[in-house]
N, C-alpha and C positions, 0 to 999 in steps of 0.2 A: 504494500500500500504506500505509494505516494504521498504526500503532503505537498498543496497547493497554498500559497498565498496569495488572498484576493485583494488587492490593492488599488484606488484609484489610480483612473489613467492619468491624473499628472506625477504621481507617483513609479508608475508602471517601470517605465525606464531606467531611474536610477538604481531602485531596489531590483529587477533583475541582475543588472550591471554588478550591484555589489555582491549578490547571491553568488553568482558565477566566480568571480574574483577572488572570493574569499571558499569556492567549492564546497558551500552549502548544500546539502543533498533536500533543496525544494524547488517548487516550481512557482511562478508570477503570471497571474491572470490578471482580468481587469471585469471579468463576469461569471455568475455564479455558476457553480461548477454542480453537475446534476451527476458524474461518478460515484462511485467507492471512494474515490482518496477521502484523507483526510485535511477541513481546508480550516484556515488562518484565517480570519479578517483582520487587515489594516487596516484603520479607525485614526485619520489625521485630528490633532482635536490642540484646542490653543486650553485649555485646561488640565491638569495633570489626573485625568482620569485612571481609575485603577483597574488593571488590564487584568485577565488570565490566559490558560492556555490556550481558549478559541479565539478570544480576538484581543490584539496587541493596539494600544491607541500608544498610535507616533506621538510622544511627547507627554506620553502617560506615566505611568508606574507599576510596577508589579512587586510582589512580595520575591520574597528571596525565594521563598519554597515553590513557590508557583514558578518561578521561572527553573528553579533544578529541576523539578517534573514533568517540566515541558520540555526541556533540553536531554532528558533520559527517555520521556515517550518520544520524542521522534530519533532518538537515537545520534544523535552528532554532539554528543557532550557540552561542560562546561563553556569551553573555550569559545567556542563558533557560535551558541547561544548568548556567552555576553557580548563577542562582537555584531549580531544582530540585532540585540537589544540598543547596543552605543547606533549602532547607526540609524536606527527607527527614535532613538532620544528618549527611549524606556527607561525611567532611573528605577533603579531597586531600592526596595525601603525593605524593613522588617528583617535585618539582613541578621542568621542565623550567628556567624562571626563578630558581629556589632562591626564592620566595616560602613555600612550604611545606614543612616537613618530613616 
């Protein structure tokens, strides 16, 4: 099973671009996806909304746990999930280590 992120199309470009770059194992649409995969919404939002594993607001936040959970169900570890998160501007809060507030 795959994992699609549905992303606006002014978004579409860049976040594929960085997916690829960074050899993220997902894929970037810009329309709702009526497959099996498993899909992502990106949620652009000028408030720091609190995100979980189905849909991620660019510029939101998510818990610490929420974001290891996500990053262990789709399988591509710590590292590739927090550079996904810096580049969609997801701050972690609730951070398990007290690194984050």
């Amino acid at each position: 099973m795959k994992t699609v992120l549905i992303v606006p199309e002014s978004m579409a470009e860049s976040v594929a671009a960085f997916v690829e770059s960074e050899s993220i194992p997902l894929g970037v649409c810009t329309a709702n996806d009526t497959s099996t995969e498993r899909i992502i919404r990106v949620v652009p939002t000028e408030e720091r909304l609190q995100s979980d594993g189905s849909t991620l607001y660019a510029g939101g936040w998510i818990t610490c746990a929420a974001a290891r959970a996500m990053g262990a169900e789709l399988g591509f570890g710590l590292m590739k999930t927090g550079k996904l998160l810096d580049f969609l501007d997801v701050k972690i809060r609730r951070c398990e280590l007290g690194r984050f507030k």
